[in-house]
Structure formats: C-alpha cells, structure tokens
N, C-alpha and C positions, 0 to 999 in steps of 0.2 A: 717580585721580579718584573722588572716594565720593559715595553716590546721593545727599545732598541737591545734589552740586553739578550733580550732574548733570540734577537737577528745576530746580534755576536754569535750568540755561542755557536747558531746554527751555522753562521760563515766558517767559523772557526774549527765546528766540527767536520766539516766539506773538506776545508782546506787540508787539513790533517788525514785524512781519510788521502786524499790524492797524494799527499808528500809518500804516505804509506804504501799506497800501493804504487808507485812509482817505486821507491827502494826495492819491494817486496819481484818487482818486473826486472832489475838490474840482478839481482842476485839467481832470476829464474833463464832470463833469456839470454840465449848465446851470440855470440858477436860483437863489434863494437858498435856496425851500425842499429842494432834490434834496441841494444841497450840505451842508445843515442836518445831512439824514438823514445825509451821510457822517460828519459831525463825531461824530453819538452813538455809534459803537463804539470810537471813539479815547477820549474821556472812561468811557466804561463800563465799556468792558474793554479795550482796550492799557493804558493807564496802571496800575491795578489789576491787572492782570498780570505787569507790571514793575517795581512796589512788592513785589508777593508776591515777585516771582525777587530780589531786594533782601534784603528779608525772611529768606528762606531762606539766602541768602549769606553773612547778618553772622551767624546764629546768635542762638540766645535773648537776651533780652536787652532795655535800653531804646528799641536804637535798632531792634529789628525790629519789639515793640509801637509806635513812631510810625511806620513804614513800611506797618504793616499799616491802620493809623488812619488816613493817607490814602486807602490803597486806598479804602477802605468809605467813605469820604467824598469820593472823586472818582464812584466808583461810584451813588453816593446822589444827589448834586449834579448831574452833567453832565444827566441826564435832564429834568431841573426847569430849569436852567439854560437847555438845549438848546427847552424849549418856552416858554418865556419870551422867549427873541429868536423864535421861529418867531409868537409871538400879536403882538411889539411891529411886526413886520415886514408881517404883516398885518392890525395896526390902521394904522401907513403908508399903504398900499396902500388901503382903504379896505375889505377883504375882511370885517371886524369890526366892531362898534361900539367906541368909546373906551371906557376907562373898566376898571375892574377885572370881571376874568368872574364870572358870577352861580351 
C-alpha cells in the first residue's frame, strides 16, 4: 500500500464519517433550520473530501482535474445554496420580508 493510497483512504474515511454524521444530525435535530445547519458540512466538506480521496486514487490526470473541480464547486456552492433555502424558508414563515435581500 503506497502513501498516496493511503491519504485516500484516510480522506475518504473523513469524508464519510461527516456525510454520516451529518445524516445521523437530520434525523436527531428538530427544525428546518437546526437540520439546515446539519446539511452544510456534508456539502462543504464530506463531499469535497471524497472528491479529493477520488482524486488522489486515480492519479494525475483528466479525470482527478474534474474530481478536483467538483470539490471546489460543491465546496463554493453548498454554503450559498444552504442559505438560500434557509432565507426562502423563512420568507415562508413570515420571519423576512419577500423579495430579494437588500
């Protein structure tokens, strides 16, 4: 077993560990926004953590530059994403005014 595979697996096992307990947080906490919060470490970094353990797996190459280009764009995305349903959710509710924020 040679050290990049070995940084995979360890990424890989990170990554997985967070997607888990991120699930394991939605199922435990109540609300939409508590649950919200669980959802951004799974988008932020599990995913992007298991893109990179990918990455490193296949070796240089075209297909670890698009593995990696996800990462940094689930990483980029989920945050913006993640508050986007949290502002649509409390214009719902009435906690906001409608409309786009100023």
């Amino acid at each position: 077993m040679g050290m990049w595979h070995l940084c995979a697996q360890v990424l890989l096992g990170c990554g997985v560990a967070v997607l888990l307990l991120s699930a394991l947080a939605l199922v435990v906490l109540p609300g939409p926004y508590a649950r919200l919060h669980a959802l951004a470490p799974a988008t932020s970094l599990g995913l992007p953590l298991i893109a990179l353990a990918l990455a490193l797996e296949t070796g240089a190459g075209r297909t670890a530059v698009k593995l990696l280009f996800i990462a940094v764009l689930s990483a980029a995305a989920g945050p913006v994403t993640s508050m986007a349903i949290g502002r649509s959710a409390a214009q719902e509710e009435g906690l906001v005014e409608k409309g786009p924020p100023t």
